[in-house]
N, C-alpha and C positions, 0 to 999 in steps of 0.2 A: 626447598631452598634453592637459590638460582643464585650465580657469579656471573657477573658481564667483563672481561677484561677489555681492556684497548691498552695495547703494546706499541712502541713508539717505537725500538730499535732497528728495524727492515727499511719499511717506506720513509722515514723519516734520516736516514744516513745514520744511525746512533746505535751502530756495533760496537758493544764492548763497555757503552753508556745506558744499561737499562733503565729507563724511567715507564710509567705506567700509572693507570690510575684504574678503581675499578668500582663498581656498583653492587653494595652488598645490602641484604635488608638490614636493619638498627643492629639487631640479636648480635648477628656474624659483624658487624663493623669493630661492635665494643667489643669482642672476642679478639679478633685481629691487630685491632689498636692496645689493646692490652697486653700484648705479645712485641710491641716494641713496631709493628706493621705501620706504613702510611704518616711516617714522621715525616716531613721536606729534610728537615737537618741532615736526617742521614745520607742523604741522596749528592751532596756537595754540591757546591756554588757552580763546578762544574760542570756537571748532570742539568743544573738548572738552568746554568747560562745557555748549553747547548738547545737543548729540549725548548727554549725560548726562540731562538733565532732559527730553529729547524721548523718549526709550528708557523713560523713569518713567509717562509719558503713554498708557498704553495707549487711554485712551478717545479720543483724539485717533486714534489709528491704528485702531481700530475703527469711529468714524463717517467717516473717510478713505476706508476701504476698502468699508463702504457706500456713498459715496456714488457713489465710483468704478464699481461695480457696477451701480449703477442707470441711472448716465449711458450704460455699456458699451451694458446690455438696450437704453436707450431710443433710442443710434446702430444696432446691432442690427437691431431692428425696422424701423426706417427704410430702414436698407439692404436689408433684406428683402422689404419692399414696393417698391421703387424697382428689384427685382430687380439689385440690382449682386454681384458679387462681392466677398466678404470673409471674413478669418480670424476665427477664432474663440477667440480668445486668451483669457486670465483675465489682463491685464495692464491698465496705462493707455493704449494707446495700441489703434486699430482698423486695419489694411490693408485698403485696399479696391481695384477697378477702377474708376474712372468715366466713365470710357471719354469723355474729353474730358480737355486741358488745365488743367494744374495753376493756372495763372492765371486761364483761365475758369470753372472749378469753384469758386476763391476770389473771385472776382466775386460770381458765382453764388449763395452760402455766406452772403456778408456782406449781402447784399439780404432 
């Protein structure tokens, strides 16, 4: 059994405004939808109005996802040079090893 999400909140400017939709087979839909899941109602006029006019905005999600890309290369390189381990993902987010504490690295990080 397989879920496909597509999250709108990031590239789309809609922190705080989660909307989404998502690809499930029959089984898991009416499971989901039975549970109160995948109503529009719940979502508000506002969620929707937004999610409308942010989906119009292409160039908004085209310089987003530049910019994101560039940020990825420029953490990238750093981890590269700093020889740490890291994924290589085409997403917003990096995994890395740093081979020290999650709190001393954020010490570290903010200095």
């Amino acid at each position: 059994m397989f879920l496909v999400f597509r999250i709108f909140d990031k590239v789309y400017g809609l922190a705080g405004m989660p909307i989404c939709y998502t690809l499930t087979p029959l089984e898991l839909t009416t499971i989901l939808r039975g549970q109160g899941l995948g109503d529009a109602e719940a979502l508000g006029r506002l969620n929707i109005a937004a999610d409308a006019a942010s989906l119009a905005d292409s160039d908004h999600v085209r310089r987003f996802r530049a910019l994101v890309a560039q940020k990825r290369a420029g953490w990238n390189t750093i981890l590269d040079e700093l020889r740490l381990p890291h994924t290589d993902l085409r997403t917003n987010f990096i995994f890395f090893h740093a081979g020290e504490r999650q709190t001393e690295l954020a010490d570290a990080l903010r200095k």
